[in-house]
C-alpha positions in Angstrom: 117.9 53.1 115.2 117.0 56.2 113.3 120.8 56.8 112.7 121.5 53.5 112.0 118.8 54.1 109.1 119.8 57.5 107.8 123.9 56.2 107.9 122.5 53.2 105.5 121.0 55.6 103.6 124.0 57.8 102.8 126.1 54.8 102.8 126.1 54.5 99.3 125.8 57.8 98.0 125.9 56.9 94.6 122.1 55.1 95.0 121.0 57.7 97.5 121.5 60.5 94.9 120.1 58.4 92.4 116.6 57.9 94.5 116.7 61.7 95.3 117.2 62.9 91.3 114.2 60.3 90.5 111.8 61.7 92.7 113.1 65.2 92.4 112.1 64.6 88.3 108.9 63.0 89.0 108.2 66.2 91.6 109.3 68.6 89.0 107.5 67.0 85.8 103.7 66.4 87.9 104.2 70.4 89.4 105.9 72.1 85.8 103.4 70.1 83.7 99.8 70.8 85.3 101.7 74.8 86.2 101.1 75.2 82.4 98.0 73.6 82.1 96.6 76.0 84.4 98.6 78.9 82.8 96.7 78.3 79.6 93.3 77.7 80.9 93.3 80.7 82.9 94.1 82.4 79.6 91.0 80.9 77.9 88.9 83.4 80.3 91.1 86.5 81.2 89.4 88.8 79.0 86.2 88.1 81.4 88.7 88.5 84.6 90.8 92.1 83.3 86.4 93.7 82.4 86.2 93.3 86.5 83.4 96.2 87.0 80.0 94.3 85.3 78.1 91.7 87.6 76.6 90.0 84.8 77.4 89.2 81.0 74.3 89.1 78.5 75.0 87.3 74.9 73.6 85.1 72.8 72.4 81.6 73.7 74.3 79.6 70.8 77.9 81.5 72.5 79.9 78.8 73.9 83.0 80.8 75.5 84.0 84.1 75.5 85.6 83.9 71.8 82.9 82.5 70.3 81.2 85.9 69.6 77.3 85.5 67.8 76.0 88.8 67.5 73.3 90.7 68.9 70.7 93.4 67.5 71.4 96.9 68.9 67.3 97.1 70.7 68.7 94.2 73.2 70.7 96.7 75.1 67.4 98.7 75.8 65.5 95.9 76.8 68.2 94.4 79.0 68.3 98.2 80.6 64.5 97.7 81.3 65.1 94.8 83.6 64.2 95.1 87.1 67.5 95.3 89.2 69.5 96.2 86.5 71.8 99.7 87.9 73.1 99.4 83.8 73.8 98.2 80.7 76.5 99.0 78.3 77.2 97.5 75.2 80.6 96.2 74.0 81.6 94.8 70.6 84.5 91.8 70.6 86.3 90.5 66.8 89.0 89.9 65.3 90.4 92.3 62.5 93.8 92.3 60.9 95.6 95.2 61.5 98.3 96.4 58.7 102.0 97.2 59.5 104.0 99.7 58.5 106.1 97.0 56.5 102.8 96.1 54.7 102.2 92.9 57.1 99.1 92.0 58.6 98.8 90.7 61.8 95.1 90.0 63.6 94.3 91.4 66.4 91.5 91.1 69.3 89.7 94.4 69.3 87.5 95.4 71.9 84.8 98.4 71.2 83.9 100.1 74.7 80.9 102.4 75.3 81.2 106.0 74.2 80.1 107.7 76.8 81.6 105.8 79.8 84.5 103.6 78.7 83.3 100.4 80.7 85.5 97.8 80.1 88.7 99.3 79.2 92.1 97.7 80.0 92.5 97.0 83.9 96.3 98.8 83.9 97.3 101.6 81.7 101.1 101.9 81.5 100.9 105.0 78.9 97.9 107.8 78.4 94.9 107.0 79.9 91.3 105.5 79.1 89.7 108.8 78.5 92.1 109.4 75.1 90.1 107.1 73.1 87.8 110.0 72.5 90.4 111.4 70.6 89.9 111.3 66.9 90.8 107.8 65.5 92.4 106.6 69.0 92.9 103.2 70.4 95.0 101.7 72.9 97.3 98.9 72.4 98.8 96.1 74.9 102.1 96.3 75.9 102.8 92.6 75.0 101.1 93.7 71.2 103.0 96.8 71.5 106.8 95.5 72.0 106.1 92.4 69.2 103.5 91.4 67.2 102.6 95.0 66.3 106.2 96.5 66.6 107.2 97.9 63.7 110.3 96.2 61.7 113.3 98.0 61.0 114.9 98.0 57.6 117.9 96.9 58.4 118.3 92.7 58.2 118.8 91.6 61.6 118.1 94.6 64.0 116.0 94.2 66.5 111.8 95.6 66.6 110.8 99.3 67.2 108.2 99.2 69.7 104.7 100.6 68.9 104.4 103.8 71.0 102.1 106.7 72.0 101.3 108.7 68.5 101.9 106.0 65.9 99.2 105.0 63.7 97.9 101.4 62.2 95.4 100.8 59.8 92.6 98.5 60.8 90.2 97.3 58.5 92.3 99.9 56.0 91.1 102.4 58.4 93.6 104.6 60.0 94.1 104.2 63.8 96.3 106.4 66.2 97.7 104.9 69.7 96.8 107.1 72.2 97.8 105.2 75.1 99.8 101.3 76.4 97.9 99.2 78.3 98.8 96.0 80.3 96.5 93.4 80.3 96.7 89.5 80.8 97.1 87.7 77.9 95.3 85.6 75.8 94.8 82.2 74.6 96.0 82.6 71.5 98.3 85.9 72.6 97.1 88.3 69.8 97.3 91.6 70.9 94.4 93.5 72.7 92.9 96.4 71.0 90.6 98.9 72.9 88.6 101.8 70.8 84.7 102.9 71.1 82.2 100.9 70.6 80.8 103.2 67.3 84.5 103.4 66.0 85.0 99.8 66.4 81.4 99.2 64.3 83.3 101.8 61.7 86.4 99.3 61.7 84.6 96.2 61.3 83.0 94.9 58.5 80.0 95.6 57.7 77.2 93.1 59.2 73.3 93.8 60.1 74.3 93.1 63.7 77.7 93.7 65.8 76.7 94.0 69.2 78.9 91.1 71.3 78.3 91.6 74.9 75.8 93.5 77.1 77.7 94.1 80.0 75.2 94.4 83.4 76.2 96.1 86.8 73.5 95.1 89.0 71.6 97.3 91.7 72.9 97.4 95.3 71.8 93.6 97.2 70.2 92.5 93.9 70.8 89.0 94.1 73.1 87.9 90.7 70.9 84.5 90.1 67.3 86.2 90.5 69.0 88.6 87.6 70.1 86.6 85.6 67.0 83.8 85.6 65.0 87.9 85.2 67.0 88.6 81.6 67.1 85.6 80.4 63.2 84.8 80.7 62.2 88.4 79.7 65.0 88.7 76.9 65.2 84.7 75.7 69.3 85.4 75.8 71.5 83.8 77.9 73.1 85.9 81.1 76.0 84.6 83.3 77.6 86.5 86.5 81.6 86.6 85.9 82.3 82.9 87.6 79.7 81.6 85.7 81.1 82.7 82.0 84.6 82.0 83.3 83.5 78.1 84.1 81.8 77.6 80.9 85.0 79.4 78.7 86.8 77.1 80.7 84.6 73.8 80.6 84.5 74.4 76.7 88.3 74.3 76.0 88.7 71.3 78.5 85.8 68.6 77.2 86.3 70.1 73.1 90.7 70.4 72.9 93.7 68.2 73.3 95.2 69.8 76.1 94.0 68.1 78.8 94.7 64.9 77.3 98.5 66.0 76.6 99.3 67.5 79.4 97.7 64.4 81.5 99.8 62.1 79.8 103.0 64.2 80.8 102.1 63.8 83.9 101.4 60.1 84.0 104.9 59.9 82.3 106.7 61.5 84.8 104.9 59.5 87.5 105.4 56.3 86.1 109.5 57.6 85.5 110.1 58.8 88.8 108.2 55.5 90.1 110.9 53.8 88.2 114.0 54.9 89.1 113.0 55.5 92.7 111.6 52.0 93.2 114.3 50.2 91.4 117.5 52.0 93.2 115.5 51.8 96.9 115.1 47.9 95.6 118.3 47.7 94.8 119.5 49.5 98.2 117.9 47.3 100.5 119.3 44.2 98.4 122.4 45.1 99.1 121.7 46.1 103.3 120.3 42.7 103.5 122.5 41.5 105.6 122.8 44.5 108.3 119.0 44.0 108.2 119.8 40.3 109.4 122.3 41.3 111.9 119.8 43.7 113.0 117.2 40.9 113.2 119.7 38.6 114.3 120.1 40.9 117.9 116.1 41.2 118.4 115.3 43.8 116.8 111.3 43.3 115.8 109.9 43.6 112.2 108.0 47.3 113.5 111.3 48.8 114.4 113.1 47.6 110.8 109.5 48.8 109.2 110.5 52.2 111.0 113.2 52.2 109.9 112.5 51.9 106.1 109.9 54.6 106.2 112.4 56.8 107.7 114.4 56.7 104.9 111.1 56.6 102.5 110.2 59.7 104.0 113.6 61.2 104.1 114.0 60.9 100.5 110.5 62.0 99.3 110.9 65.4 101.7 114.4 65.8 99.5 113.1 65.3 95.9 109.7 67.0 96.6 111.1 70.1 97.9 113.7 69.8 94.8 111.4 69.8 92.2 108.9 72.0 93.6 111.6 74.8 94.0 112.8 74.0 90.7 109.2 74.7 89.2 109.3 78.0 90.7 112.3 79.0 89.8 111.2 77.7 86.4 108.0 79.8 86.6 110.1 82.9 87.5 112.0 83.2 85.0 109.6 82.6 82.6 107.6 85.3 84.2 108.1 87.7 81.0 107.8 85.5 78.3 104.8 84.2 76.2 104.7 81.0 78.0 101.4 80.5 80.6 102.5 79.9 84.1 100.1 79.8 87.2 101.0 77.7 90.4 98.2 77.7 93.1 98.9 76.4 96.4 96.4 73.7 95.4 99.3 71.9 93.1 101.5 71.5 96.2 99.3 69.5 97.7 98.6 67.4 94.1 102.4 67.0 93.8 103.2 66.1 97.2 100.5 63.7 97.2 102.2 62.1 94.1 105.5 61.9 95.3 104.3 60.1 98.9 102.8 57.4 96.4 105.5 56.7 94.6 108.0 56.6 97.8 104.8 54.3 99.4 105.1 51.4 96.7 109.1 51.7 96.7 109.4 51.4 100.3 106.6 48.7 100.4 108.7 46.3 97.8 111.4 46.8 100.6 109.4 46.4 103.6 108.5 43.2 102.0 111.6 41.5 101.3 112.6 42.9 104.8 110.3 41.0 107.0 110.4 37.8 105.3 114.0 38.2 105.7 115.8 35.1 107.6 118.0 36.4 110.4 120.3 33.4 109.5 121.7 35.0 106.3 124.3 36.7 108.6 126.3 33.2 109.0 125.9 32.8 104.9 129.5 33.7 103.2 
């Protein structure tokens, strides 16, 4: 009976591709769709995952995610170092400043002021120099991604391509003169402006000038110091607010997805890929087992009980649904792959297989239910109809 099924199947190849390429859309549109959404929300925090080596993050208790920078007075940093099971403290200054071109544009950038003395919370990979070259007079390091566009300098010629920003050219931020000492690679950002690192007192020198421009306190805690006892310690003794890394990430996170748009677009992608593939796949399965009608009866006709001809439909159901799944899923991959380099966010965890798959056995579900139906009430008399 199962070849009976399949050779019904692939009888009519013209409806049996037509079922496959509807689910294979709906597969690829509920995988691609959320693939981005997750792309772009794990950019709203990856300034918190590339500054790995802290425990805990100390800021101000009006900051809502990790852009949304209210500044602290510089005596903090002392008291947050006074706090039992604290190892230390450093301080580190986050803003936005427009950097000037050497075509006279002005592009802003996200620049990142590190401690002096130890560097913590400099760029996770360095592709050119290293972290210790910011010492040098007037250094900073730039991202790669920054590098090779947004901060590439223009040729004069109409039409020719960018000139990379490389090791020894200089910028001007805040009209003060800046010298790349090094490429970084980090992850990039929401909005993908380029990543500037400098020190934290040359970075105060670059920015304008406010009473207070300390960001972040950044807090390594003491071997088997327990992160919550910490952070419930600095924020009774200091009135700020302290998070551990997961913590800062979920509230960066929870801030873009109940205050933006995105959810709400991307959701309704979704839905209209679902409802789509439901569609096509429903109305050409319908429209299969219409026309089988009477091989079902002849079927019925010779004994064959309504469980084996139920079998029988979920066979194919499920034969189907393996088909277009696996097609759109490897088509989001290959999707994700080659947009690997580009500026478009792409993550796929092993969690959205599950979401997709679970998508697609719906929509195969209510298409071969509608079948099923029309199936067992079938009459095994409509064989001796003309």
């Amino acid at each position: 009976m199962n070849q009976i099924a399949i050779k019904m199947l692939m009888g009519d190849k013209g409806k049996y591709l037509g079922i496959v390429l509807g689910l294979t859309f709906a597969s690829f549109v509920m995988t691609q769709q959320p693939a981005i959404f997750l792309g772009l929300m794990a950019r709203s925090y990856s300034f918190i995952s590339d500054t790995g080596l802290p425990d805990v993050w100390v800021m101000d208790p009006k900051v809502q995610f990790i852009d949304d920078i209210k500044p602290l007075q510089e005596t903090q940093l002392y008291r947050v170092r006074g706090i039992s099971g604290v190892e230390w403290a450093m301080p580190l200054y986050k803003g936005l400043l427009k950097a000037r071109l050497s075509n006279g544009t002005f592009q802003t950038c996200n620049v990142i002021g590190l401690d002096d003395t130890t560097l913590i919370g400099g760029p996770p990979i360095m592709l050119e120099g290293s972290l210790e070259d910011l010492r040098r007079s007037d250094g900073i390091i730039v991202d790669i991604d920054g590098a090779t566009d947004k901060l590439a300098k223009i040729s004069d010629q109409p039409g020719a391509a960018k000139i990379p920003l490389k090791v020894g050219d200089n910028l001007e931020l805040n009209d003060r003169r800046a010298v790349v000492v090094g490429i970084s690679k980090v992850t990039r950002t929401f909005q993908s402006q380029p990543v500037v690192y400098t020190t934290y007192s040359r970075a105060k020198n670059y920015a304008p000038r406010e009473r207070k421009l300390l960001s972040f306190v950044l807090v390594k805690a003491k071997p088997g110091q327990n992160l919550q006892e910490l952070t419930r310690r600095i924020r009774d003794n200091t009135g700020l607010v302290a998070y551990t890394n997961e913590e800062f990430k979920t509230v960066t996170y929870e801030y873009f997805l109940h205050n933006t748009g995105i959810p709400i677009n991307f959701g309704v992608s979704v839905l209209l890929g679902f409802i789509v593939g439901a569609a096509i796949a429903g109305q050409t399965f319908y429209s299969f087992t219409l026309e089988n009608l009477k091989q079902f009866g002849v079927l019925k006709a010779m004994g064959t009980s309504n469980w084996v001809l139920l079998r029988m439909i979920l066979l194919q159901a499920l034969l189907v649904e393996t088909l277009g799944y696996g097609l759109g899923v490897g088509l989001t991959a290959l999707f994700g792959y080659a947009m690997r380099n580009t500026i478009l966010a792409f993550k796929f965890p092993w969690q959205l297989l599950i979401f997709t798959g679970a998508g697609v056995s719906i929509i195969c579900a209510l298409a071969a239910l509608i079948s099923i139906l029309k199936v067992i009430r079938l009459e095994p008399a409509i064989v001796f109809k003309s």
